[in-house]
C-alpha positions, -999 to 999 in steps of 0.1 A, spaced: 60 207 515 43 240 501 53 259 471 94 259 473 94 238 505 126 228 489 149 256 493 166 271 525 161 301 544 197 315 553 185 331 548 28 509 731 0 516 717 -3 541 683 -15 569 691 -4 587 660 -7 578 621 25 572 604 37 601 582 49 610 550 73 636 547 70 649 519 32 647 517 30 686 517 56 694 493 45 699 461 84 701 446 93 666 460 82 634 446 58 612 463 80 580 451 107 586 475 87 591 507 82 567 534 50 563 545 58 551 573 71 575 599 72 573 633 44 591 649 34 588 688 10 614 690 15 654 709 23 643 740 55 625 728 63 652 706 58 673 733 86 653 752 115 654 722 101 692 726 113 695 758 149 679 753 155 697 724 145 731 745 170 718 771 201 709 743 194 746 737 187 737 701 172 766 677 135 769 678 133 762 639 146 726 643 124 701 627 115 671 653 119 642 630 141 611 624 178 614 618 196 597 589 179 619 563 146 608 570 120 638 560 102 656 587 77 673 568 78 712 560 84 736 590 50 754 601 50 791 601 38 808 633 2 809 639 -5 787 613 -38 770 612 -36 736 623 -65 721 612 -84 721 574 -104 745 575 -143 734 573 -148 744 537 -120 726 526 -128 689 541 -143 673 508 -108 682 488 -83 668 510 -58 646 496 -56 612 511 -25 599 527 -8 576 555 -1 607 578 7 646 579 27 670 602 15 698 616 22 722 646 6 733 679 0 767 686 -16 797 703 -31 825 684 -1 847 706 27 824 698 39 792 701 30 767 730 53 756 760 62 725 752 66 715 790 27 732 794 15 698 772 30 673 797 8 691 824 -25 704 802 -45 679 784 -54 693 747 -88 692 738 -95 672 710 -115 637 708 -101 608 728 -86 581 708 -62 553 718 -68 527 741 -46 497 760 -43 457 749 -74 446 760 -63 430 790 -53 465 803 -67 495 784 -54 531 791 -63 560 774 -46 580 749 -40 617 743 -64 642 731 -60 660 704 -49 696 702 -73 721 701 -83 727 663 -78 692 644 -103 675 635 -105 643 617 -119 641 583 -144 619 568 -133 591 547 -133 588 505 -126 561 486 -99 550 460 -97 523 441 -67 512 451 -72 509 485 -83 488 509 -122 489 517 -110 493 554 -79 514 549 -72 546 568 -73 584 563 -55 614 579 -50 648 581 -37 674 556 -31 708 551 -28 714 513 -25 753 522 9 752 539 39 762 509 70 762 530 99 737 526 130 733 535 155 710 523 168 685 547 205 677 560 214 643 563 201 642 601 170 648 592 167 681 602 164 713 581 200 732 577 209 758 600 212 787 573 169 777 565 161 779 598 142 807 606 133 820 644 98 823 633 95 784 625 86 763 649 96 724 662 69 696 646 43 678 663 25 649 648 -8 642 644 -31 616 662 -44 589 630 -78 593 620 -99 565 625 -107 538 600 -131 544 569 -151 516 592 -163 543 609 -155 527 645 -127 537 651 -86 539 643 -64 509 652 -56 516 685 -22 497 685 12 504 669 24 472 647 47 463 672 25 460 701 0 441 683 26 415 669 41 409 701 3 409 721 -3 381 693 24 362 701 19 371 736 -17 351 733 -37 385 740 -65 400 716 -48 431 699 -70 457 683 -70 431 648 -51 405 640 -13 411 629 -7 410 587 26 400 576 24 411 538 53 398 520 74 402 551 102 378 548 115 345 526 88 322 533 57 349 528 71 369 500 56 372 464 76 366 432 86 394 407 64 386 383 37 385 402 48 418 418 57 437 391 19 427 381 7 441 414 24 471 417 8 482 379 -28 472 388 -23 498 421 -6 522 397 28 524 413 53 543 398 72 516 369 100 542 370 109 534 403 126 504 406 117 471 430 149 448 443 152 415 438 166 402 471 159 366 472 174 350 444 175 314 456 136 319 451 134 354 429 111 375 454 109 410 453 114 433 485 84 448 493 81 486 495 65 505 522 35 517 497 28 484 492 33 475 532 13 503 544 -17 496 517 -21 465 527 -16 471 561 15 452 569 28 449 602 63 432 598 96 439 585 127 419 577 164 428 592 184 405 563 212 386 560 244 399 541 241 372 521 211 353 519 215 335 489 245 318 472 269 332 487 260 371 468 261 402 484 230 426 488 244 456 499 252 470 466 227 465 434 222 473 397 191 478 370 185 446 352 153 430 332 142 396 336 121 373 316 83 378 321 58 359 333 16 355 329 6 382 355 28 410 337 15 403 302 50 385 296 64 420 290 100 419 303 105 431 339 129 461 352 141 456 389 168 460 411 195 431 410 226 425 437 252 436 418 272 403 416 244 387 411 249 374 371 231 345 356 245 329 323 218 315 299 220 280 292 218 267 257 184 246 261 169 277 278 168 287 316 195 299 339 230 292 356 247 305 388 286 302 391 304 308 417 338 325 416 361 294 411 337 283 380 315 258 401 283 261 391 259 262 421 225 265 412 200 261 378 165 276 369 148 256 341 132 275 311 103 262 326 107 274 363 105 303 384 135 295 407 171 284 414 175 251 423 210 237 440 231 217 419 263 220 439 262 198 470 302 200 491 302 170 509 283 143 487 313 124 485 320 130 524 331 97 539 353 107 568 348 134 599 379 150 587 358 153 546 336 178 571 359 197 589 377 200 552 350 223 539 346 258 547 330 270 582 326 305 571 317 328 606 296 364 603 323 388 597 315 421 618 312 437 584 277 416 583 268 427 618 271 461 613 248 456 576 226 440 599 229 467 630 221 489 606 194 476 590 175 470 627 183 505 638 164 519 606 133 502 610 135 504 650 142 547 647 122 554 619 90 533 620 68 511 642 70 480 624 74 444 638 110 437 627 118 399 618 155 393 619 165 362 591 192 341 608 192 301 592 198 276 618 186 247 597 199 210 612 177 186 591 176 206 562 211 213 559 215 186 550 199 187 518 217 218 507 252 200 519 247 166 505 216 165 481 183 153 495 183 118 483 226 113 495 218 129 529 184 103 533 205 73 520 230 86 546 205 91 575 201 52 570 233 39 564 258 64 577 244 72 609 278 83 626 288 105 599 254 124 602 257 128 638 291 143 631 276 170 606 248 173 632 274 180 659 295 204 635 264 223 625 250 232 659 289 247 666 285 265 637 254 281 642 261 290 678 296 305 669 275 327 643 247 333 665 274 351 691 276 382 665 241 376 648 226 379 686 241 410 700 237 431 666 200 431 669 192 425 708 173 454 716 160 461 679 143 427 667 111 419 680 117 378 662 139 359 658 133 330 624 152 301 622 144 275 595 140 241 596 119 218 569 108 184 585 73 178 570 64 166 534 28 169 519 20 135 540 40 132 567 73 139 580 107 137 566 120 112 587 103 91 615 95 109 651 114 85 666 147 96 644 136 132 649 138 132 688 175 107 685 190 129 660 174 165 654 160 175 682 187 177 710 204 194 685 177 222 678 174 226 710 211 235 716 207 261 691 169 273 702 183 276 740 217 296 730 188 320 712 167 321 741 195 331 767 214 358 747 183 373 731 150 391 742 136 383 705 107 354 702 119 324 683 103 319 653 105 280 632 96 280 596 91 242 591 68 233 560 45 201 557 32 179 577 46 185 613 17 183 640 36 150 651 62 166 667 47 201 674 49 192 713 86 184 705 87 216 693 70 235 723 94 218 747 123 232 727 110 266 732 94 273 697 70 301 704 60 311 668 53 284 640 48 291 605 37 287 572 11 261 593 8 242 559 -30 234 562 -27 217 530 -6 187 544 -21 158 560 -27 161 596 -30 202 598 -63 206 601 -66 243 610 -92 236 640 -76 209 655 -40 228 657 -55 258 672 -77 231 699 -45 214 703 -11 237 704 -29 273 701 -24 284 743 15 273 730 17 285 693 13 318 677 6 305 642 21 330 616 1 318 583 -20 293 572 -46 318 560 -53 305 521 -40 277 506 -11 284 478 -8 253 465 -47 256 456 -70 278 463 -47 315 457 -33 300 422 -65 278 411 -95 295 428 -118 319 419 -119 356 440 -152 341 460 -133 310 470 -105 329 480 -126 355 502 -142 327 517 -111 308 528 -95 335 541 -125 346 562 -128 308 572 -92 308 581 -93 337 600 -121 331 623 -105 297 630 -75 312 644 -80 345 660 -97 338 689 -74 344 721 -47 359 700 -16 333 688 -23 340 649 -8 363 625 -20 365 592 -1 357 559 -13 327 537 9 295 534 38 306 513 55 325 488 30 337 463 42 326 432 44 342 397 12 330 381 -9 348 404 -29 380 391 -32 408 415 -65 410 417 -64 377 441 -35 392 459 -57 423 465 -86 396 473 -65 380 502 -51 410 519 -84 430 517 -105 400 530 -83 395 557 -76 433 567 -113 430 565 -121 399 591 -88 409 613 -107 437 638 -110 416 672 -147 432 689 
């Protein structure tokens, strides 16, 4: 079933670069800047322009992103927009800068750029089944040519900056600099086109949005779609991040969180995203694993592992999150009342269940007996909040986590080898959890839905029914038993929802993959290629005018922990050809990259991919 098959899962086109606020201020620390602003280019600035000229708003307002986003530093009149000539080679590199638009006699009419095309060079372009073109840019910016860094991706991007500008302002909490700082002779913000790719070709034409949802869609984006460590099932492990983030030189003072406990991964930080040229986020859960918050969180060190020298590793924890050593070594969770509920041996990298509420269920009413906990609106509004960050303030894919396992459930609620002894003797009794889960679900979907309608792109459910060799239970018992009942909770998604259902299922499924189709499964992942009958060319003859297939881009069972750099290069470039072709893939390999894996084959992957994605 893949690396940690066992464990649940409660868990238009760019036209500008994103931007880093605080890439111009010398006082403020690069370690707290997102590098992943919003940016749609003049002519949508040129828009916010005009409404905030309408509002009657003060000239020095920064454009930017409320909720205390950074904006960058307000412009002075008549500054120079572009670098000036001499100045090209000694740019500093970056995701994106600000600058203004201007006239050597004062500032532009914002409402004379919805009517004027800027002269510049012409970049952007539609989907390829409809291509439109893009703004120019304003009259002074240029685009400069490409250095490299060791650290970055062979294809990565540069932009714009202007190292000469010294003005900052501090920021209120809406983003905007405070009335008292705002002087008349400061102008509004407008962002930047992206330069092109150090390809030399030309910039990604698409925002990560559009070109997730034209994947899915089964159109050619400008490349294929990357999901770096984007949610529970393609995450990497803290040791194996901690590792990564010191070979790219990230700052160790900063802190990474450790949000999945269940299977220890870290949350991946936009450096990190944007470097490796990530296009998905994740809206979470409240609580995504044992029942523990991760709203609230605290500085711990855990154990370390082969890829960070076995040096102990700093992170951010939840802050009820408390593991008690066991005496022969390893790890204990306990719930509140003393039960303990899960256990990670000396030997092992994860938490495994150990408390299991109805294995001794004999009777419908031993079901009803245990508690049917529904989202609280307190949840829906972590979550709300959550999508309307990502959705405001970047351009990111956004993946909201919601559960919805039926099969596997059952593992977590009676133990894997009760629940199968129960699948063939107790038949009734599993049809009654079956029944009792899918009212579950739905009764939690009804607040999970309408909190992020509008905001997520995806929506993942989980549901394991594959092994390494074949499925869990027969395909015969699949369509009696799991089936009608996925598809209860799949249709309730697919009428109250925009979002694209997504199924994490690991193993061996291409069985049932039509049964899947028919229940309106439109995105399948990890696409296990390692499991018997998942030939990657055959799935993509077979299901790919059906299927997006998010993974199956290197093997993690073999070839990313056991395989040299060359082999893994060579998969992934395999893997990728196999898939792209009409759209339907986006890439991520198999599963979670686990802890003994050195950074220099997780820079291997993600640069080879980033590297075969471009579509021509």
């Amino acid at each position: 079933m893949g690396q940690l098959c066992g464990l649940g899962r409660r868990g238009h086109h760019r036209r500008g670069d994103r931007l880093r606020g605080a890439e111009h201020r010398p006082d403020v620390s690069m370690d707290h800047a997102c590098p992943r602003r919003r940016s749609d280019g003049p002519l949508r600035a040129a828009v916010v322009l005009v409404a905030v000229q309408r509002l009657g708003l003060h000239s020095g307002h920064a454009v930017g992103h409320p909720g205390g986003a950074r904006t960058g530093p307000v412009v002075p009149q008549g500054a120079y927009l572009g670098v000036p000539a001499d100045r090209r080679g000694n740019q500093r590199r970056g995701v994106g800068r600000r600058c203004t638009a201007h006239d050597a006699d004062g500032p532009r009419d914002p409402e004379a750029l919805l009517q004027k095309r800027a002269a510049g060079r012409l970049v952007g372009a539609g989907r390829a089944r409809r291509r439109r073109r893009g703004p120019r840019l304003p009259k002074g910016v240029f685009r400069p040519r490409p250095r490299q860094h060791p650290h970055r991706c062979p294809v990565d991007r540069v932009s714009i900056s202007i190292p000469h500008l010294s003005h900052v302002s501090p920021m209120d909490d809406d983003g905007l600099v405070p009335r008292s700082d705002r002087c008349p002779e400061h102008r509004p913000i407008l962002h930047v086109v992206q330069a092109p790719s150090a390809r030399g070709e030309r910039g990604w034409q698409m925002t990560s949005r559009e070109r997730v949802l034209a994947a899915i869609n089964h159109e050619e984006p400008d490349r294929v779609p990357i999901d770096f460590a984007a949610w529970r099932s393609s995450g990497i492990q803290a040791p194996a991040y901690a590792a990564l983030r010191r070979h790219l030189g990230i700052n160790a003072g900063r802190l990474f969180k450790l949000y999945d406990l269940m299977q220890q991964l870290a949350e991946p930080e936009l450096e990190l995203i944007e470097r490796f040229h990530g296009d998905v986020v994740q809206i979470h859960r409240l609580e995504p694993s044992f029942g523990i918050r991760i709203d609230a969180w605290k500085p711990m060190t855990l154990p370390g592992a082969p890829p960070s020298g076995g040096l102990p590793i700093k992170c951010l924890v939840p802050r009820d999150y408390n593991p008690v050593p066991r005496p022969g070594g390893g790890w204990s969770l306990f719930a509140p009342d003393g039960t303990e509920v899960a256990r990670m041996l000396a030997s092992g990298g994860y938490f495994e269940p150990v408390h299991f509420p109805l294995a001794n269920a004999r009777t419908p009413d031993d079901i009803e007996a245990i508690p049917w906990p529904v989202m609280t609106a307190e949840e829906a509004a972590f979550i709300r909040a959550q999508a309307e960050h990502w959705r405001r303030t970047t351009d990111y894919a956004t993946l909201a986590c919601f559960g919805g396992n039926i099969l596997e459930s059952g593992n977590f609620m009676f133990g894997f080898a009760e629940f199968m002894l129960r699948l063939a003797a107790d038949r009734d009794l599993v049809e009654c959890f079956f029944d009792r889960l899918v009212r579950w679900h739905i009764a939690n979907l009804e607040v999970f839905l309408p909190a992020i309608e509008g905001l997520a792109d995806i929506v993942a459910v989980g549901d394991d029914l594959g092994t390494q060799t074949s499925l869990i239970v027969s395909p015969a018992t699949y369509r009696q038993l799991v089936k009608p009942r996925q598809a209860k909770v799949y249709e309730h998604i697919r009428r109250h929802t925009s979002a694209r259902l997504f199924l994490h299922s690991c193993g061996a499924i291409e069985p049932i993959l039509g049964d899947l189709i028919e229940i309106g499964v439109e995105i399948i992942n990890p696409v296990q290629i390692g499991a018997a009958s998942m030939d990657p060319a055959t799935l993509k003859r077979e299901y790919g005018k059906h299927l997006c297939f998010w993974g199956g881009g290197c093997d993690t069972q073999h070839t990313l922990p056991h395989g040299t750099l060359g082999d893994i290069e060579a998969e992934v470039r395999r893997l990728v050809a196999t898939f792209k072709p009409g759209g339907g893939f986006v890439f991520t390999q198999v599963h979670n990259i686990l802890a003994n894996v050195p950074p220099e084959k997780i820079v291997a992957l993600y640069d080879t991919a980033c590297a075969a994605a471009p579509y021509a």
